[in-house]
N, C-alpha and C positions, 0 to 999 in steps of 0.2 A: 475477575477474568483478565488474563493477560494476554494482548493482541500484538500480531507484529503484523505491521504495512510494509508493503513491498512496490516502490516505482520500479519497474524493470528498466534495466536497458541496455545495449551491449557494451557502449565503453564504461555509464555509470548507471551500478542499482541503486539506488535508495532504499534504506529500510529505517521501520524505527519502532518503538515498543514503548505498547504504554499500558497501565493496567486501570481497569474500569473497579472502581467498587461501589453500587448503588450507581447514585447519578455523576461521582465525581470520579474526573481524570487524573492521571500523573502522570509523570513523563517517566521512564525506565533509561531509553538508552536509543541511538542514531547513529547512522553514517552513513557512509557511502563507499559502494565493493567496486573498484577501480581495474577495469580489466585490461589487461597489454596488448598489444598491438599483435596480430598476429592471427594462424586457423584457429576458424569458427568453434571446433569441437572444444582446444584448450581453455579458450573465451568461455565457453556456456559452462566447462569442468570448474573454472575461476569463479564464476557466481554459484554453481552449487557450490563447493566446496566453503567460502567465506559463508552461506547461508546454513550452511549445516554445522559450521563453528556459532555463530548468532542463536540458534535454537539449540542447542547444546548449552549454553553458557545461559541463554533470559527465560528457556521450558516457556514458551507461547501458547495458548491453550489454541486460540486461532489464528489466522491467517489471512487477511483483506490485501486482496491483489489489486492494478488501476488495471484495467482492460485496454488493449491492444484501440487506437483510431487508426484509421487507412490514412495515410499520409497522400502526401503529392508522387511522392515517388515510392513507388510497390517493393522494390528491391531492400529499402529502407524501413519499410512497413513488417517485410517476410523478417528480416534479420532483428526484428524487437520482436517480433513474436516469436522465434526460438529463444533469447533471454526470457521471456516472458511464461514461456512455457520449461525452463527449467527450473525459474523459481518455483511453478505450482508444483513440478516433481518432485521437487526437496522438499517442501511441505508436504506432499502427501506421502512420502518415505519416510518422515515421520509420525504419521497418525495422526497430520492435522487437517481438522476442518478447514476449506478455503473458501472464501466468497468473493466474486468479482464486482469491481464497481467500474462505470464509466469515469470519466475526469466531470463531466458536465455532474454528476452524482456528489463527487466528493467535493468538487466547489458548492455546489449549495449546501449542502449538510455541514461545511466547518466557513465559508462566508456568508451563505444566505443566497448568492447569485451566481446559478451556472456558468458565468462566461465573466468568471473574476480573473485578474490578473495574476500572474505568479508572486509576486510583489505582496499581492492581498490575500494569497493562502501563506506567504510564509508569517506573516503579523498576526493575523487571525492564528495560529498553530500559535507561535511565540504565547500571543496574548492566554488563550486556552488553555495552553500546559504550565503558564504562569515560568516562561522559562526568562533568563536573564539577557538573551541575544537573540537572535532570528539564525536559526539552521539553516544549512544550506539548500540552497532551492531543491535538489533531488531527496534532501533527508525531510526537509519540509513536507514534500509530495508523499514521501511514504509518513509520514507521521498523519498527515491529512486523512490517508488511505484505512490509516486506524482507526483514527475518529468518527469517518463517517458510519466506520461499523459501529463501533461502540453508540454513536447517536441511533442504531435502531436496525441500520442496514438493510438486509433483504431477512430478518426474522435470528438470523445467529447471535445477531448482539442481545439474547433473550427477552424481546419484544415479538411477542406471538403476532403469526401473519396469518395464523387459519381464518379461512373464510375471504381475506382479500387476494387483490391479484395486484401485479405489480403495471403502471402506466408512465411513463416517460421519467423511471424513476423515484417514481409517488405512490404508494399504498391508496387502492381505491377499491 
């Protein structure tokens, strides 16, 4: 299965793709969609557009988004949740599955501890995808964003969840 994570953001997205076979990972491919300075609309045209080159180019079967937190400041909050909300539109303009993770989700599932450092999701990714250097903190975050799917997620990463229900990010 081939996954592409997605950190949204308005000036930088992260994404990155890696494919699951069995229990083991690989790395595909990373970056980061760097958008200009400038109206909101051509900004959000700039992340779809570079994301619908990315799934044209690595055919991702799914799609593991990081879910929008409420920031200190709301106006800073609204404005990543339209990035946030265009990448799921380009994904789903393509006929892919998506599934949202919080940060607190994708820190334990590729460190082990919710409330890890940025520092210790990009080592952890490095170490896991067995890559030669430490991606940059936004490519990191979307790479992160794949793994936690792939390590089980909310039932897409083909780990059956019938019968359970989901509790602070824990199948119970």
């Amino acid at each position: 299965m081939r996954i592409l994570g997605i950190d949204p953001g308005l000036r930088i997205t992260g994404f990155g793709i890696i494919d699951q076979t069995g229990g083991k990972l690989s790395y595909i491919s990373s970056g980061c969609i760097k958008t200009l300075d400038g109206e909101l609309p051509s900004r959000l045209k700039s992340i779809m557009d570079h994301l619908n080159e990315v799934i044209a180019l690595h055919r991702p079967e799914q799609v593991a988004v990081e879910q929008v937190f409420v920031n200190v400041n709301p106006k800073s909050t609204l404005m990543l949740g339209q990035a946030r909300g265009a990448a799921i539109c380009t994904a789903v303009l393509n006929n892919l599955a998506v599934a949202e993770y919080t940060a607190l989700q994708i820190k334990q599932a590729v460190v082990g501890k919710g409330h890890a450092k940025k520092e210790q999701v990009q080592e952890m990714v490095r170490r896991l995808l067995q890559l030669g250097g430490s991606p940059s903190a936004d490519a990191a975050d979307a790479l992160a964003c794949a793994i936690c799917h792939a390590h089980g997620g909310l039932g897409l990463g083909r780990i059956s969840t019938a019968g359970y229900r989901m509790k602070r990010g824990r199948l119970v």
